[in-house]
C-alpha positions as CSV (number, residue, x, y, z in Angstrom):
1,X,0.0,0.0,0.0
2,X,1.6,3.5,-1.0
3,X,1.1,6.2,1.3
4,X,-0.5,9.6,0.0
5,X,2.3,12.2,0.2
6,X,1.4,15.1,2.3
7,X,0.7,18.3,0.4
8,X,3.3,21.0,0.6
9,X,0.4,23.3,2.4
10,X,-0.6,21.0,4.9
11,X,2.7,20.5,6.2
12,X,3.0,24.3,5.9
13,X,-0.3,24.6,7.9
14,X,0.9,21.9,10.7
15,X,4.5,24.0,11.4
16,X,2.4,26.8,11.9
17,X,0.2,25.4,14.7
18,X,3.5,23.6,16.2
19,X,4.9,26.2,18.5
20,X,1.1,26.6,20.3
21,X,1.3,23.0,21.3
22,X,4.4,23.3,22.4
23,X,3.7,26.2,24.4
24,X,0.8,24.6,25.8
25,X,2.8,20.9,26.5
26,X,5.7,23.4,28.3
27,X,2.9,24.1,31.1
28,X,1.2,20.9,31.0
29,X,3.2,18.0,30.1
30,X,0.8,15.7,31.0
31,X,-1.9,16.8,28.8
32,X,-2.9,14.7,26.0
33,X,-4.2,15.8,22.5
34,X,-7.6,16.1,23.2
35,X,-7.1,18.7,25.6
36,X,-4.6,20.2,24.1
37,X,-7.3,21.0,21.2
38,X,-9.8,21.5,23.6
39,X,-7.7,24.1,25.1
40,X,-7.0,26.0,21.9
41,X,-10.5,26.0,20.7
42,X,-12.0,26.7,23.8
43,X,-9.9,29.1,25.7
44,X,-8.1,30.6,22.8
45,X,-10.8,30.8,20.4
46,X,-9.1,29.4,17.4
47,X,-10.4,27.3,14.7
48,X,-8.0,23.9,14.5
49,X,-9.0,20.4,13.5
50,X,-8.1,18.0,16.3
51,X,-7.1,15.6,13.8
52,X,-4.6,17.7,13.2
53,X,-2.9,18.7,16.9
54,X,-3.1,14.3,16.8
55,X,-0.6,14.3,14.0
56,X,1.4,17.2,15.1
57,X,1.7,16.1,18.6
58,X,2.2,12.4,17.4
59,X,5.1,13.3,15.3
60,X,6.9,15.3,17.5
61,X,6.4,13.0,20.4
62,X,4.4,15.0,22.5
63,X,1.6,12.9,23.2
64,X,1.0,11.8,26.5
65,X,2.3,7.8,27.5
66,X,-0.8,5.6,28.0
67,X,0.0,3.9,31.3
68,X,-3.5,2.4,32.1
69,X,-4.0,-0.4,34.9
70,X,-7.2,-1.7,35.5
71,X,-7.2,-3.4,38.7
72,X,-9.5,-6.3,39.0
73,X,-12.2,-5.5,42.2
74,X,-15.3,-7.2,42.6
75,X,-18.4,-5.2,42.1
76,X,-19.7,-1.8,44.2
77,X,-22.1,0.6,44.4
78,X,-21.9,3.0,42.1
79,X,-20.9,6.9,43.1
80,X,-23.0,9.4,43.3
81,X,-23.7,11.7,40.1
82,X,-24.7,15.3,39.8
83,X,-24.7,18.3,37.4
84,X,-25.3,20.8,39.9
85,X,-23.2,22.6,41.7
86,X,-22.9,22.9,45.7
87,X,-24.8,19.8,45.9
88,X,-22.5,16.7,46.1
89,X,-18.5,17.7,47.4
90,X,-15.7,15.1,48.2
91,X,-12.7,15.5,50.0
92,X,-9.1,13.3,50.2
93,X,-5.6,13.9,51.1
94,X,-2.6,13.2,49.2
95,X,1.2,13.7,50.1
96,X,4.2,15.7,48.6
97,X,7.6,15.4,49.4
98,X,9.9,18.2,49.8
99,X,13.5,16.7,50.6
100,X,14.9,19.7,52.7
101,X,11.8,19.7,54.8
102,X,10.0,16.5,54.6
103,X,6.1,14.8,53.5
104,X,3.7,18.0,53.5
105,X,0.1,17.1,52.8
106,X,-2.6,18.4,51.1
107,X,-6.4,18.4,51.9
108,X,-8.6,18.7,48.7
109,X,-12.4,19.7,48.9
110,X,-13.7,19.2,45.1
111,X,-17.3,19.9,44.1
112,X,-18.6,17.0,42.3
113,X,-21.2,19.3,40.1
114,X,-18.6,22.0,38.2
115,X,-15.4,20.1,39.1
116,X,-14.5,23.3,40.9
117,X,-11.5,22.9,43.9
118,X,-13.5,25.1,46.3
119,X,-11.3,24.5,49.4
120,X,-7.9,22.6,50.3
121,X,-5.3,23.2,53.0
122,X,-1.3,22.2,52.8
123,X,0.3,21.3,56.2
124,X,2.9,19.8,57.9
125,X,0.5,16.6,59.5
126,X,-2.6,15.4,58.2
127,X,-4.8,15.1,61.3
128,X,-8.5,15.8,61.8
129,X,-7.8,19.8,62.1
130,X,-6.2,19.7,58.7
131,X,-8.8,18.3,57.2
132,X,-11.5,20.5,59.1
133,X,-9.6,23.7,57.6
134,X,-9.8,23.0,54.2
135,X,-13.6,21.8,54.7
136,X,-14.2,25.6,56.8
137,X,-12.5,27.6,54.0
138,X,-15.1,26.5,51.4
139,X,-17.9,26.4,53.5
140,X,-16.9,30.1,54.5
141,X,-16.6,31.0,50.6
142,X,-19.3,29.3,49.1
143,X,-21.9,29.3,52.2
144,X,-21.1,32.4,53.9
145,X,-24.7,32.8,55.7
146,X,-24.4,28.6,56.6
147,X,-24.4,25.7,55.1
148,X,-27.6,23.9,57.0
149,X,-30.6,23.3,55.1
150,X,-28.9,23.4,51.8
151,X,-28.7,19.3,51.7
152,X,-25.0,19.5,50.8
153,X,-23.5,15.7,50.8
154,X,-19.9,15.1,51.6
155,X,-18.3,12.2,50.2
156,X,-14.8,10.6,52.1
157,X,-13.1,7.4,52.2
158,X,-12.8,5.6,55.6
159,X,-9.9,6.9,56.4
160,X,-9.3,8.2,60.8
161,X,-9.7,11.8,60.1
162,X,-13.6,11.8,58.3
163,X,-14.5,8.9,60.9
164,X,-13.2,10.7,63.5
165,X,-15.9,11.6,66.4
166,X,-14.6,15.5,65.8
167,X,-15.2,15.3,61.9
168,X,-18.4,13.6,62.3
169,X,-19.9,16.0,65.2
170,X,-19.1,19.3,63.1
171,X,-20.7,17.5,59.9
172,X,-24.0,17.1,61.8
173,X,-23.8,19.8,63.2
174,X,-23.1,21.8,60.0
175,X,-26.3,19.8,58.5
176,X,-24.0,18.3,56.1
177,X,-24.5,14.6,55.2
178,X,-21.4,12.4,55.5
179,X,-21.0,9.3,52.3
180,X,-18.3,6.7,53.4
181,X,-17.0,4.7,50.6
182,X,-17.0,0.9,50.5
183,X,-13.7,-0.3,51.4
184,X,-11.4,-1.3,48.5
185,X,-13.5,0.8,46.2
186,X,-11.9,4.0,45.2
187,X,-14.6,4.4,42.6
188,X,-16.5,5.9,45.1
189,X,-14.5,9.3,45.3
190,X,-13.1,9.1,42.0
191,X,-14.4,12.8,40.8
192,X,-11.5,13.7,44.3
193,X,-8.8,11.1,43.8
194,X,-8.9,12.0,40.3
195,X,-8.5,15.7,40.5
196,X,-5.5,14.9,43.1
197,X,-4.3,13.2,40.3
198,X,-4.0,15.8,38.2
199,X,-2.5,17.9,40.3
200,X,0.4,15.4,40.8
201,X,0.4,15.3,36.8
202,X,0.6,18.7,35.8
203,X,2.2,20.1,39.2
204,X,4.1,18.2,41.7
205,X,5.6,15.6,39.7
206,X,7.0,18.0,36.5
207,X,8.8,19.9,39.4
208,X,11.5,20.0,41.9
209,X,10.4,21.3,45.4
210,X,13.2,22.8,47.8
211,X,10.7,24.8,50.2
212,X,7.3,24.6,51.7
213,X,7.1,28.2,50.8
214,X,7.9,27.4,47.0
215,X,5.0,24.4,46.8
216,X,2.6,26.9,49.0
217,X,2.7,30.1,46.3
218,X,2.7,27.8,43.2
219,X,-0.5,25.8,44.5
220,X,-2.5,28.5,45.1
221,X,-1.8,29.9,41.9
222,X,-2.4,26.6,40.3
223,X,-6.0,25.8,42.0
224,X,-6.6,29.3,40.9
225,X,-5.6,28.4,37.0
226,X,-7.3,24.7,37.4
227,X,-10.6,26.7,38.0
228,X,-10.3,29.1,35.6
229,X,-8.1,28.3,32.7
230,X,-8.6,24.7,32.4
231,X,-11.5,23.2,30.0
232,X,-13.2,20.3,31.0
233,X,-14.7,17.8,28.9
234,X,-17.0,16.4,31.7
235,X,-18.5,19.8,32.0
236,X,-18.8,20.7,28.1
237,X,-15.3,22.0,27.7
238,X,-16.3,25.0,30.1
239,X,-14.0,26.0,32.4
240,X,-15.4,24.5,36.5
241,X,-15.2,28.5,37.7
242,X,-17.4,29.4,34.8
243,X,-19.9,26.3,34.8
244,X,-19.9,26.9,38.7
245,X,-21.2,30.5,38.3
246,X,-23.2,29.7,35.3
247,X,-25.4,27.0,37.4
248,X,-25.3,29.0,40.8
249,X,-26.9,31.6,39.0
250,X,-29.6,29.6,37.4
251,X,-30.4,28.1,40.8
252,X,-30.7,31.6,42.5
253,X,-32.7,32.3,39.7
254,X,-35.1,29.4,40.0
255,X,-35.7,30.1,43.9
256,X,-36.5,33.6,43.0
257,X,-38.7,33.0,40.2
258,X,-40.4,30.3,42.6
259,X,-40.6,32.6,45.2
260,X,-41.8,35.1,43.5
261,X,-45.2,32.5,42.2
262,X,-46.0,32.1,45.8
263,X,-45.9,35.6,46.2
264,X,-48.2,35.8,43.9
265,X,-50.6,33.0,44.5
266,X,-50.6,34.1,48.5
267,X,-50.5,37.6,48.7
268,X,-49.8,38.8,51.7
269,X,-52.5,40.1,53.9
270,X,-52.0,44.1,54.5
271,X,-51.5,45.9,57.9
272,X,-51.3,49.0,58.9
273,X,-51.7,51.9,56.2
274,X,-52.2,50.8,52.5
275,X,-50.2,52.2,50.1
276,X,-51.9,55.7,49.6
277,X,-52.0,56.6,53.1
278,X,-55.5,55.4,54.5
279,X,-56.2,52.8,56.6
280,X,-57.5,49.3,56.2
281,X,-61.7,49.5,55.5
282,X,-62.2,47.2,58.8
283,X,-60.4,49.6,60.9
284,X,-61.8,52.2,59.7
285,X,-65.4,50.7,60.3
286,X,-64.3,49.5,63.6
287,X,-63.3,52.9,64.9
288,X,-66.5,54.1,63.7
289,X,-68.9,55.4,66.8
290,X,-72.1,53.4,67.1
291,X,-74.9,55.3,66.0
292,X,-78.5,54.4,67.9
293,X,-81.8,55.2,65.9
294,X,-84.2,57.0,68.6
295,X,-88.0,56.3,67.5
296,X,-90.1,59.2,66.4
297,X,-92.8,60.6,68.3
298,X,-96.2,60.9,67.4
């Protein structure tokens, strides 16, 4: 079988579109083509076939290796799905080693709905504390007048610090409802495990870390590019800071709306003075003297 030769303006076309990948696989080596093209169409607004960033990334070796290993587990429950945000959040821990200092760990609060990192929290231990300040710094950003009653669901493994009697007793008392995993089964908080994993990917692992300091300032600033630089392809290639505000919106909007048809199917009785200054007409007629009828005299 003889293979077409390429045109003279194809190849033309794919030098041109070479040094934007390889801008983009400088930042993010573990990114793979899809995202890659996803990136370019979505966040830079240009016009590329994704064929195309396939055979420029495959030809210059820049695709990312395919390292898959499917363990073999026995069948669970299924996790829990949702499109909405500040519904369903999960939380995990992973570790990061620094060698001039030692493990430093990281606390990772993900909402399941717009795959948005809305709270996490880098220490030196990994105790029940740890874990309770990255859960308070997105309640406090995302629930600033309290969390209870919104039916918010947090989602953990078994580990000591979520089954701690501390954990659980500010969870109830919060009004949040606690999901355990099934053991064995990290299915269950895979939307969290695999958002640590790409911060491993595309952060800790490309990288040499000397100082807490040094992993402190770049995390924050990449949580801050993760929500709102990086397309998603679970959430329609939006970005989960833009499909977070998108949503919220709409669901502020829906309570008002349906708040406002109550309002408007139970009006609310009037007290006092109405509107142009007088008073109600049974107030008026009960403030009215009693008048007695005196029979005429013949």
């Amino acid at each position: 079988m003889v293979k077409r030769k390429r045109s003279r303006t194809v190849e033309e076309e794919d030098r041109r579109w070479l040094p934007a990948v390889e801008i983009i696989k400088a930042d993010h080596p573990s990114w793979g083509y899809r995202r890659v093209w996803a990136y370019l169409t979505y966040r830079q607004n240009q016009t590329v076939n994704k064929k195309r960033i396939y055979r420029i990334m495959k030809e210059n070796r820049l695709l990312a290796p395919q390292t898959r290993k499917r363990a073999s587990r026995g069948p669970y429950k299924t996790k829990i799905k949702t499109n909405q945000p500040l519904r369903v959040w999960g939380i995990d821990m992973t570790k990061v080693l620094i060698p001039s200092w030692g493990w430093v760990y990281l606390m990772v609060v993900l909402d399941w709905g717009s795959r948005k990192i809305v709270g996490y929290e880098l220490s030196a231990t990994s105790r029940t504390d740890d874990w309770l300040k990255a859960l308070d710094r997105a309640l406090n950003e995302h629930f600033p007048n309290g969390v209870r009653g919104h039916g918010l669901k947090l989602v953990s493994d078994n580990g000591c610090q979520p089954t701690s009697a501390r954990f659980m007793k500010t969870c109830h008392t919060l009004g949040i409802r606690q999901i355990f995993t099934t053991y064995s089964n990290p299915k269950g908080n895979a939307n969290t495990e695999r958002v640590i994993r790409t911060i491993k990917e595309d952060l800790v692992w490309p990288r040499d870390w000397y100082a807490f300091s040094q992993l402190e300032t770049s995390l924050k600033r990449w949580v801050n590019g993760y929500n709102e630089d990086f397309p998603h392809s679970a959430i329609g290639y939006m970005t989960p800071g833009d499909y977070h505000r998108k949503h919220t919106v709409n669901q502020l909007d829906q309570t008002s709306s349906a708040r406002e048809r109550f309002l408007l199917s139970n009006p609310p009785a009037q007290k006092g003075r109405q509107a142009d200054g007088g008073f109600e007409r049974k107030d008026q007629e009960r403030q009215k003297p009693e008048t007695t009828t005196t029979p005429k005299t013949q």
